[in-house]
C-alpha positions in Angstrom: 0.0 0.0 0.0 1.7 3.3 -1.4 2.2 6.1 1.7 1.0 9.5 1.1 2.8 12.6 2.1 1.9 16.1 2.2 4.1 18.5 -0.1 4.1 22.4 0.6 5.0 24.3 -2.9 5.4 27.3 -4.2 6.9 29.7 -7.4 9.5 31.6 -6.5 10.4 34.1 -9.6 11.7 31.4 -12.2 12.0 28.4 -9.6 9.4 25.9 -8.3 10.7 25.2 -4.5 8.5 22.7 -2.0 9.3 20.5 1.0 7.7 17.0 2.4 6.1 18.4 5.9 6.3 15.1 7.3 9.9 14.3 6.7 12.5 17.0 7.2 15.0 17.8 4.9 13.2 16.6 2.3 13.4 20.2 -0.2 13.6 20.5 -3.9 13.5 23.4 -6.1 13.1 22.7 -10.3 12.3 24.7 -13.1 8.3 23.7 -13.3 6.1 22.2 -11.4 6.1 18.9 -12.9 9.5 18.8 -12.5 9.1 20.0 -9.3 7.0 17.4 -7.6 9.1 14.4 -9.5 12.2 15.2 -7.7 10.1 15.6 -3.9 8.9 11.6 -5.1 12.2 10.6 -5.9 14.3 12.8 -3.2 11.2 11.1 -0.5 12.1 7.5 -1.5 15.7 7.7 -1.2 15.5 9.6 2.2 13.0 6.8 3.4 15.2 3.9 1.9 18.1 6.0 3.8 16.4 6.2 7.3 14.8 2.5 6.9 18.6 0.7 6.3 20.1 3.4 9.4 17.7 2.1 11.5 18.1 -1.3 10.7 22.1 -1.2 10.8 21.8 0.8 14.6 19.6 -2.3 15.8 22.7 -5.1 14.2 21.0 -8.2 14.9 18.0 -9.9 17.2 15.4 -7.3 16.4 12.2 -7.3 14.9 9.9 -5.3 12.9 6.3 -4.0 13.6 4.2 -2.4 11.2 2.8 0.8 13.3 -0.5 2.7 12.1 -1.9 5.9 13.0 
């Protein structure tokens, strides 16, 4: 099931810039909008892919995983 996130965006003279509100440090800035919002999706992923394996390599071994809701 594909995780939503909530991107803040805005033109800013000749630049597109927007951020992820739910993960920090996630900030892009393109050309267009399209643009724009396809880097925030790919700049997202690799930032959760990032946090997912530091987690994993500051727990080394006998640990398991829980999916959490809210």
């Amino acid at each position: 099931m594909p995780n939503s996130y909530n991107a803040v965006i805005k033109q800013d003279a000749d630049w597109w810039i927007g951020w992820i509100e739910e993960v920090p440090g996630v900030n892009c800035q393109e050309h267009t909008r399209e643009e724009l919002l396809e880097t925030l999706r790919v700049t997202l992923k690799e930032a959760l892919e990032f946090s997912r394996r530091e987690a994993m390599d500051a727990a080394v071994t006998d640990y398991e995983e829980e999916l959490v809701t809210v």
